[in-house]
C-alpha positions in Angstrom: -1.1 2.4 66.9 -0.8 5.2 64.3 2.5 6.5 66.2 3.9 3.2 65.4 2.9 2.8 62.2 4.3 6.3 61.2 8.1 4.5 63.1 7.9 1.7 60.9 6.9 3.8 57.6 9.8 5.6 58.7 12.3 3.3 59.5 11.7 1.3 56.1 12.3 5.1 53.9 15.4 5.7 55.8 17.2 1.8 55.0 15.5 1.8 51.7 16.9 5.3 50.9 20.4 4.8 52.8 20.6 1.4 50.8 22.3 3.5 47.4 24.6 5.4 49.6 26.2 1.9 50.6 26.4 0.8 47.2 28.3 3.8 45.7 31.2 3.6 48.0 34.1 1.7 48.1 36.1 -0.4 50.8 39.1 -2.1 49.6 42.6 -3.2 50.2 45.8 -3.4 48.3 49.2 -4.8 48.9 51.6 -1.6 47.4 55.4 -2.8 46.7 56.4 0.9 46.7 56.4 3.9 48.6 53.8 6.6 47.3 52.6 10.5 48.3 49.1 11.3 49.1 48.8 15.4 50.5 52.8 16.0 49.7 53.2 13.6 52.5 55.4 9.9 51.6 53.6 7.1 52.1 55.3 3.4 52.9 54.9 0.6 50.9 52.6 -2.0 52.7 49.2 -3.3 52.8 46.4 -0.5 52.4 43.1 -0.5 53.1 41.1 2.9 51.0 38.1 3.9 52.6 35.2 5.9 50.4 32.5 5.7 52.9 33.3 8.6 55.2 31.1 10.5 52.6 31.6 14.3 51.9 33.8 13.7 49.5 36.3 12.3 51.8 38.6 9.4 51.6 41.2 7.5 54.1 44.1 5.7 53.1 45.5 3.7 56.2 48.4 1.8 56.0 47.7 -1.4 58.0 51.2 -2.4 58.5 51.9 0.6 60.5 48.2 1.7 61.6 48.9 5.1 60.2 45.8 6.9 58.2 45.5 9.8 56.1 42.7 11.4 54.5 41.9 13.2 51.2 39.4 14.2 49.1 38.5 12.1 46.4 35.6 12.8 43.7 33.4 9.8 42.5 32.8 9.6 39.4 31.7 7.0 36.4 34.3 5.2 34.3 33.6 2.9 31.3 34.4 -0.5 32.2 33.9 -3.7 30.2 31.5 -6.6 30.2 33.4 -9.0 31.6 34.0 -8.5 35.7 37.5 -6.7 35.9 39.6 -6.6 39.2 39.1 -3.2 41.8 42.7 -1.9 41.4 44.3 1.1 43.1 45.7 3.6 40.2 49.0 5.5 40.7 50.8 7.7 38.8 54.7 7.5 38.0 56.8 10.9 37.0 59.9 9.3 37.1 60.7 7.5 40.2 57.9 8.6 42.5 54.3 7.6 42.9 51.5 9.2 43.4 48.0 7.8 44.6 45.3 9.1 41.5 41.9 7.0 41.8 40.1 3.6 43.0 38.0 1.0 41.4 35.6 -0.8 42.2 36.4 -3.2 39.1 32.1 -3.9 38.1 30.1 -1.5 38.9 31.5 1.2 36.8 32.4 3.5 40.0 35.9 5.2 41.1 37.2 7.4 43.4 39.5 10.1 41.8 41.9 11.4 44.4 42.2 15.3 44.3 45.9 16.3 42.9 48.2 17.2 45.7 50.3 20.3 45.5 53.7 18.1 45.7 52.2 16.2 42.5 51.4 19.8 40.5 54.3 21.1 41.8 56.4 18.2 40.5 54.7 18.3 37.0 55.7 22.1 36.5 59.4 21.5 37.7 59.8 18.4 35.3 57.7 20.6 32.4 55.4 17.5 32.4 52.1 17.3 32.5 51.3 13.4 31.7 52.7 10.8 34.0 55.7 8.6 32.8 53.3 5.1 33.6 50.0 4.6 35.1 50.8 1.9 37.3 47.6 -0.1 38.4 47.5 -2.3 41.5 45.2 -5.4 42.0 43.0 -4.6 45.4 40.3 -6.8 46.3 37.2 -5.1 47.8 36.1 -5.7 51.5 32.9 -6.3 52.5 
């Protein structure tokens, strides 16, 4: 009796405590109408799904159209957001006429996903002499559940 006493007490810490972990990462997917880099690598345009909950500071970005993934770090933070409920976009940034992927949303709960800089994106900045993107392009995504 007391073994399974301790099981249950144990059972109900682990979902109570793995219960935040759910709720701070993201699932979501995106229909992008141009072709993008994540790692230095090109990316198709297509319908994306972005993946946060590998944990570790991971991400993946697979493209459903052609069932090709990639992963990348990405750092959650906390962004301001405003009262009203605004849409979970997918944030890129434009030098020029390439994209690259910068950060999620999750469009309530004041959470995003900043996607490390690649080296083809810092490497492009210093060879342009810029350091602030041309347009911050946001995409609507709707989040998956």
């Amino acid at each position: 009796m007391r073994k399974l006493l301790f099981a249950l007490c144990a059972a109900l810490l682990l979902a109570v405590s793995a219960a935040p972990l759910s709720a701070q990462t993201l699932l979501l997917r995106a229909n992008v109408p141009f072709e993008f880099y994540l790692n230095g690598k090109a990316m198709p345009a297509g319908e994306y799904q972005i993946d946060t909950k590998l944990g570790h500071g991971i991400a993946r970005v697979w493209n459903l159209d052609s069932n090709r993934a990639m992963l990348t770090l990405a750092q959650k933070e906390s962004f301001p957001y405003r009262a009203s409920r605004e849409e979970a976009v997918v944030v890129f940034h434009r030098y020029g006429d390439r994209y690259f992927l910068s950060h999620v949303r999750d469009g309530f709960g004041g959470i995003q996903y900043r996607m490390a800089t690649s080296r083809a994106e810092a490497e492009f900045q210093e060879r342009a002499a810029v350091r602030e993107p041309d347009e911050t392009v946001l995409i609507a995504a709707r989040l998956v559940r």
